[in-house]
Backbone as JSON Lines, residues from 0, in Angstrom:
{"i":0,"aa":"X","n":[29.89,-10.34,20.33],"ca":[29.45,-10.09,18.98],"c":[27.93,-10.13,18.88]}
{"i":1,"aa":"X","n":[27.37,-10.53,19.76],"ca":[26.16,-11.14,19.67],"c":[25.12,-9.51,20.07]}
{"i":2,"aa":"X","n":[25.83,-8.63,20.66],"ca":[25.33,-8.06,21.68],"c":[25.33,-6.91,20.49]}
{"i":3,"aa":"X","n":[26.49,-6.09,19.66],"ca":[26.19,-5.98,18.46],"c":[25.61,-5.76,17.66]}
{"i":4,"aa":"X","n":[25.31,-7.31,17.0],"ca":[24.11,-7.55,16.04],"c":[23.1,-7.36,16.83]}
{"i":5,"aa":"X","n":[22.62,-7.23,18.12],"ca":[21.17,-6.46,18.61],"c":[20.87,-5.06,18.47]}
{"i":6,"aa":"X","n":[21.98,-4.35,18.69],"ca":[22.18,-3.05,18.36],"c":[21.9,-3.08,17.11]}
{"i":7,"aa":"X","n":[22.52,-3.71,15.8],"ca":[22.32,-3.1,14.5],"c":[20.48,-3.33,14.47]}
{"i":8,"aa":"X","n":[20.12,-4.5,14.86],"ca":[18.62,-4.77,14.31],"c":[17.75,-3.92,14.63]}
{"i":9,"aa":"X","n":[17.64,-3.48,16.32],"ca":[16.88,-2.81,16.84],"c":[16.11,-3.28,17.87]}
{"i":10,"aa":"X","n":[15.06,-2.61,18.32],"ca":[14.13,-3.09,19.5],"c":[13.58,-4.2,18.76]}
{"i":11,"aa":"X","n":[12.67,-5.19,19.36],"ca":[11.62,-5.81,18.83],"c":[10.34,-5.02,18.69]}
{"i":12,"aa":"X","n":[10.55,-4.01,19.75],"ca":[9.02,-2.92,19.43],"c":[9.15,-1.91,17.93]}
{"i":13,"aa":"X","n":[10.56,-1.55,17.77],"ca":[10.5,-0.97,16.71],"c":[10.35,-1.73,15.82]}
{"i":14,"aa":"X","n":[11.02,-2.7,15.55],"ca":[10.48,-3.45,14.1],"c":[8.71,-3.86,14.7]}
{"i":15,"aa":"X","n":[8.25,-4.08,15.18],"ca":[6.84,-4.25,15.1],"c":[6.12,-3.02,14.75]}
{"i":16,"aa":"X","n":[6.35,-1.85,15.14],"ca":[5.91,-0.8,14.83],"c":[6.05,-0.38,13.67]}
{"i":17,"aa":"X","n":[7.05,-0.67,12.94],"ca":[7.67,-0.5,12.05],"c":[6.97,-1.36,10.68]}
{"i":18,"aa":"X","n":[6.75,-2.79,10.7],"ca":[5.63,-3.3,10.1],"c":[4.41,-3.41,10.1]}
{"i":19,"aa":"X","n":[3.91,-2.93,11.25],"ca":[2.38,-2.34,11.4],"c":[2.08,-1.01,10.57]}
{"i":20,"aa":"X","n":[2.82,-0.24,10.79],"ca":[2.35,1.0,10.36],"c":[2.96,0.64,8.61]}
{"i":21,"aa":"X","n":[3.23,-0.2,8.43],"ca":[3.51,-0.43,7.12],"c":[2.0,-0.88,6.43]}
{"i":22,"aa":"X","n":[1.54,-2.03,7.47],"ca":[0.01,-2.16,6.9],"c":[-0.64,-1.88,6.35]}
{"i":23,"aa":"X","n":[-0.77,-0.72,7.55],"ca":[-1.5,0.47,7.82],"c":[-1.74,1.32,6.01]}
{"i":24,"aa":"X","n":[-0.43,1.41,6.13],"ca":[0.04,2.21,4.97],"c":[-0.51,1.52,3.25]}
{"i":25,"aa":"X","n":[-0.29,0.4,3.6],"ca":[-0.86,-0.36,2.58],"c":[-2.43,-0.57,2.63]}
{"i":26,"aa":"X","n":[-3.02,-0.73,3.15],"ca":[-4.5,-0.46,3.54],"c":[-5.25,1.1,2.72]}
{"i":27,"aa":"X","n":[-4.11,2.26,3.51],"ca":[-4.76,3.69,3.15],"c":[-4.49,3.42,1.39]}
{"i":28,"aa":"X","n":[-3.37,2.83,0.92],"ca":[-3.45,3.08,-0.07],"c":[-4.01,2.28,-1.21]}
{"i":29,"aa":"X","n":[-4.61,1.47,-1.03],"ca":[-5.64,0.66,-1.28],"c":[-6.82,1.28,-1.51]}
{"i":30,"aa":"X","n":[-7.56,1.66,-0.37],"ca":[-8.73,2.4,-0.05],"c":[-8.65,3.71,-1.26]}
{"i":31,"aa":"X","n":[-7.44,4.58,-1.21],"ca":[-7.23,5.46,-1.73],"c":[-7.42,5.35,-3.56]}
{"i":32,"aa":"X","n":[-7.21,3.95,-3.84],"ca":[-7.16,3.92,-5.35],"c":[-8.39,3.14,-5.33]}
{"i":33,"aa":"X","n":[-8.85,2.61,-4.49],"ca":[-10.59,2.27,-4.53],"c":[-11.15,3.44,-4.87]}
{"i":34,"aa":"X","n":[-11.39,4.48,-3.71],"ca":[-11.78,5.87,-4.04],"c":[-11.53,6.67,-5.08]}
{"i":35,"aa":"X","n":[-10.57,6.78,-5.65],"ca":[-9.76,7.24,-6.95],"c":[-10.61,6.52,-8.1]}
{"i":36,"aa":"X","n":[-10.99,5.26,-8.29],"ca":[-11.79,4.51,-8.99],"c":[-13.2,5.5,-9.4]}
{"i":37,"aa":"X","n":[-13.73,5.33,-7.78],"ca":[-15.3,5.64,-7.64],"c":[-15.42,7.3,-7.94]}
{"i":38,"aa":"X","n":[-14.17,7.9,-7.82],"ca":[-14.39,9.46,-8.13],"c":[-14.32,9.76,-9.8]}
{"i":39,"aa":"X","n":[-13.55,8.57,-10.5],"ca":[-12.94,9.19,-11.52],"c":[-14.4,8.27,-12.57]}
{"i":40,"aa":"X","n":[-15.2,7.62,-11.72],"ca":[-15.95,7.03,-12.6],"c":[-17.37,7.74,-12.6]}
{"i":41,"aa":"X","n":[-17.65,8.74,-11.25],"ca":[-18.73,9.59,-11.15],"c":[-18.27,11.02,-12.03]}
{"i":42,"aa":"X","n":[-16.85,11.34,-11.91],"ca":[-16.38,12.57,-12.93],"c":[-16.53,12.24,-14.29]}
{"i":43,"aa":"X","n":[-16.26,11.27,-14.9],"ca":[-16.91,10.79,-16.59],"c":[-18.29,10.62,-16.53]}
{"i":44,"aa":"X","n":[-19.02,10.38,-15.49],"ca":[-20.24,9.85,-15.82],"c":[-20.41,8.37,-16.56]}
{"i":45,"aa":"X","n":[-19.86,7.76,-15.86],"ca":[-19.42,6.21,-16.21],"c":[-20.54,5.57,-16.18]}
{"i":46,"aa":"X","n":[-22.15,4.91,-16.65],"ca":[-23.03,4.57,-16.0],"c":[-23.24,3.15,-16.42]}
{"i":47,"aa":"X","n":[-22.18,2.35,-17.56],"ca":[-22.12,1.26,-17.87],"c":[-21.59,0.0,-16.6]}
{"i":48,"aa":"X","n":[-21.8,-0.62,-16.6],"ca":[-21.24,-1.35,-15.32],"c":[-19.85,-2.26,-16.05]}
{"i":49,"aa":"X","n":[-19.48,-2.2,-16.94],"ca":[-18.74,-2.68,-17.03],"c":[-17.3,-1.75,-17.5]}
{"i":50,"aa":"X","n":[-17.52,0.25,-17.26],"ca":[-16.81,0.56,-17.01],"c":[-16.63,0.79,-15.62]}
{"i":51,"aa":"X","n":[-17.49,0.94,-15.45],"ca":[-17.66,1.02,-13.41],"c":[-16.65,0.27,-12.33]}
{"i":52,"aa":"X","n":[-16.8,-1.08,-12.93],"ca":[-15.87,-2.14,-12.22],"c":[-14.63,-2.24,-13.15]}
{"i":53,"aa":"X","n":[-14.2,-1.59,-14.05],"ca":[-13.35,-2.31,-14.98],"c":[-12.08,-0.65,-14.11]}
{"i":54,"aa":"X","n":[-12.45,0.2,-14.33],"ca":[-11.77,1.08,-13.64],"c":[-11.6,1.19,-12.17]}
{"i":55,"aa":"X","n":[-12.69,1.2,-11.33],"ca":[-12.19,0.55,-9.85],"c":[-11.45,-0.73,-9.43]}
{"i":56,"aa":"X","n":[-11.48,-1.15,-10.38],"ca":[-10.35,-2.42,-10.37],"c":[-8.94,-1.9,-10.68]}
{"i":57,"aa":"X","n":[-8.68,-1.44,-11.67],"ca":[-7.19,-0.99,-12.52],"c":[-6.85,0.2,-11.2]}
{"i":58,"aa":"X","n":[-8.11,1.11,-10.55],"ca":[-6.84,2.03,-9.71],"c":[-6.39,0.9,-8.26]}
{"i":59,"aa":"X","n":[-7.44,-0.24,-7.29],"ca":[-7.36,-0.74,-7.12],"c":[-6.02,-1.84,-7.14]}
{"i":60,"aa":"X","n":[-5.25,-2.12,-8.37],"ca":[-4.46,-3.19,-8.76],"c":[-3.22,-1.82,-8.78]}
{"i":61,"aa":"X","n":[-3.76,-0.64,-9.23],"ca":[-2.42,0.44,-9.27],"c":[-2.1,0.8,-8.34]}
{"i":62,"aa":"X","n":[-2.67,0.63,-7.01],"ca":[-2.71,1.0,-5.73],"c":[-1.98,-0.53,-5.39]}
{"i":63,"aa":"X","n":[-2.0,-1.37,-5.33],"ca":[-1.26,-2.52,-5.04],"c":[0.09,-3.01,-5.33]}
{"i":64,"aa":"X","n":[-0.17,-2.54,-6.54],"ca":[1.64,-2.14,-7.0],"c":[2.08,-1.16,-6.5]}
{"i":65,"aa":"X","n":[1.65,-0.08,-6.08],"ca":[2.51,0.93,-6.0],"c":[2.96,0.49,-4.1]}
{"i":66,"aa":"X","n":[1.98,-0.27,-3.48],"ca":[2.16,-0.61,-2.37],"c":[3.32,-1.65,-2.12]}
{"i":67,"aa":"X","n":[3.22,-3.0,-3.19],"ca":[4.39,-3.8,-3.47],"c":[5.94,-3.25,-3.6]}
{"i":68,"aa":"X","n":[6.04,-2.24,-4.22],"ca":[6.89,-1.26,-4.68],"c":[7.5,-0.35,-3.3]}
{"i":69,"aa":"X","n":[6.37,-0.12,-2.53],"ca":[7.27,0.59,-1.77],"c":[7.78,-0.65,-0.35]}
{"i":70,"aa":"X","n":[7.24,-1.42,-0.19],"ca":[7.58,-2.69,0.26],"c":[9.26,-3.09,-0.36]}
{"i":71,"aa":"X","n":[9.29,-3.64,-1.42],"ca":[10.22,-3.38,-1.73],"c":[11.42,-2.47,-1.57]}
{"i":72,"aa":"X","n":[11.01,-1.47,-1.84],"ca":[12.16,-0.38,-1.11],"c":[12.51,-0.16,0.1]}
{"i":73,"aa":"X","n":[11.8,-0.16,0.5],"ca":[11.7,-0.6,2.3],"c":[12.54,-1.8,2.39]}
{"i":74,"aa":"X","n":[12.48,-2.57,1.78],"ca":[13.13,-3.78,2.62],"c":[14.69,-3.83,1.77]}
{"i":75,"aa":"X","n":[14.8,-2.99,1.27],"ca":[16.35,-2.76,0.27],"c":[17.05,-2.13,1.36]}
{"i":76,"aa":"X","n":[16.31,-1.04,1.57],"ca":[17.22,-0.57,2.54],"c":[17.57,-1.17,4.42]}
{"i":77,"aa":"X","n":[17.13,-2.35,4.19],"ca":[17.64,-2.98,5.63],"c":[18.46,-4.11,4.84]}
């Protein structure tokens, strides 16, 4: 039985690979709503600093959820 449940889990390299490139993934999309911030605040012409940081923060935090989120789903389906 034992031999099995190794089969269902998998390699140990695939699940490592498998949560690395998850990182990974969470990282780009991070970066991505950082950038999303800094583009959408040079396209208004944002020059107050306290819309500057107040919007690179919110895509920032929307980029974190949406990363939590797919974490989540990911781990539903195992």
């Amino acid at each position: 039985m034992d031999k099995n449940n190794q089969k269902d889990k998998g390699s140990p390299l695939k699940t490592y690979l498998k949560y690395t490139s998850l990182g990974i993934q969470i990282l780009a999309i991070i970066l991505g709503g950082y950038y999303l911030g800094k583009y959408l605040d040079q396209r208004n012409n944002y020059t107050e600093p306290f819309y500057e940081k107040w919007i690179g923060i919110a895509a920032v935090f929307l980029a974190i959820g949406s990363a939590i989120w797919q974490i989540l789903g990911d781990s539903k389906k195992n």
